[in-house]
N, C-alpha and C positions, 0 to 999 in steps of 0.2 A: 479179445478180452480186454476190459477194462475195469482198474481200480480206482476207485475213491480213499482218497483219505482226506479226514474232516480233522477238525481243529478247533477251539475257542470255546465250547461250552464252558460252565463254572455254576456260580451264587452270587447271586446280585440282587442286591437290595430292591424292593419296588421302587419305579422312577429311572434305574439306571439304565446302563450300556453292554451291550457283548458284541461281539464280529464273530460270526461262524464262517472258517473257509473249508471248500471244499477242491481238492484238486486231484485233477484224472490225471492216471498213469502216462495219457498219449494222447497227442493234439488227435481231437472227433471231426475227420473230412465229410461228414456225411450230416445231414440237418437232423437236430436234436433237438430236444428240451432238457434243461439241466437246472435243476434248482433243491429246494426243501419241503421236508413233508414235516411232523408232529405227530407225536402218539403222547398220550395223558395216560397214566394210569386208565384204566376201564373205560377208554374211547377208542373209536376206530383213527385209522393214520387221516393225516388232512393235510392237503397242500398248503404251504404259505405262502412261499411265492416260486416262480419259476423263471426263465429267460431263455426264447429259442435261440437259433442259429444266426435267424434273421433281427435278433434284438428286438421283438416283443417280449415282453414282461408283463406275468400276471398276478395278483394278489390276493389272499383272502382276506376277507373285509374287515376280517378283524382284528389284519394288522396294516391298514392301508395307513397311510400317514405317520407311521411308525416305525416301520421296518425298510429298508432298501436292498435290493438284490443288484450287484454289479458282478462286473466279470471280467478278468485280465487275459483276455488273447493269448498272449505272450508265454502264460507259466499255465496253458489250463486250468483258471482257477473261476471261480465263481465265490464271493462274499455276498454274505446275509448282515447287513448291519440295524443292529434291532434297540431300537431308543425307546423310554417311556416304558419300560418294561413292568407291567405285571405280573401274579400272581399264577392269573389264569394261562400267562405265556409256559408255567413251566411244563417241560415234556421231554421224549427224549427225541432230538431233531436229526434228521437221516437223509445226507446225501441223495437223489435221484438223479441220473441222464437218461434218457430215453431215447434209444435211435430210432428217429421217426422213420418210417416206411419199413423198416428191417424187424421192425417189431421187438429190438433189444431194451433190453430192462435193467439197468445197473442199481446198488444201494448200496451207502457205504453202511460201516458199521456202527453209527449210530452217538449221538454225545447230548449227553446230556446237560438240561438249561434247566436252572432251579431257581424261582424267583421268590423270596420271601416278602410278606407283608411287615 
């Protein structure tokens, strides 16, 4: 079993800055995917960006050039750093790891990012 706990949502002005971190209970020996999802009000959840085991990174396009997804080995952690922030960024953003092959599924509890115009 594995726990997420997230950190860093808030309000922030359109144009600004937030860091979302996310960090597991317990160093993952097994290859993963670990990153964030989004839910809007009356949308379905959507990936933002993700990062394996192997250090690919994926992004959705509609936050490429704006957002960066890193990850400290060290503390099991993974950061979302989200610049140029919009409106349309707000949602409430949700931990995901995924232990590939095992078929495990983790979410954290979720934090929410409110961006006003």
């Amino acid at each position: 079993q594995v726990q997420l706990v997230e950190s860093g949502g808030g309000l922030v002005q359109s144009g600004g800055s937030l860091r979302l971190s996310c960090a597991a209970s317990r160093r993952i020996f097994s290859s993963y995917s670990m990153g964030w999802y989004r839910q809007a009000p009356g949308n379905q959840r959507e990936l933002v960006a993700s990062i394996t085991s192997g250090g690919i990174t994926n992004y959705a396009d509609s936050v490429k050039g704006r957002f960066t997804l890193s990850r400290d080995n060290a503390k099991n952690t993974v950061y979302l750093q989200m610049n140029s922030l919009k409106p349309e960024d707000t949602a409430v953003y949700y931990c995901n790891l995924a232990l590939l092959g095992v078929g495990y599924n983790y979410w954290g509890q979720g934090t929410q990012v409110t961006v006003s115009s």
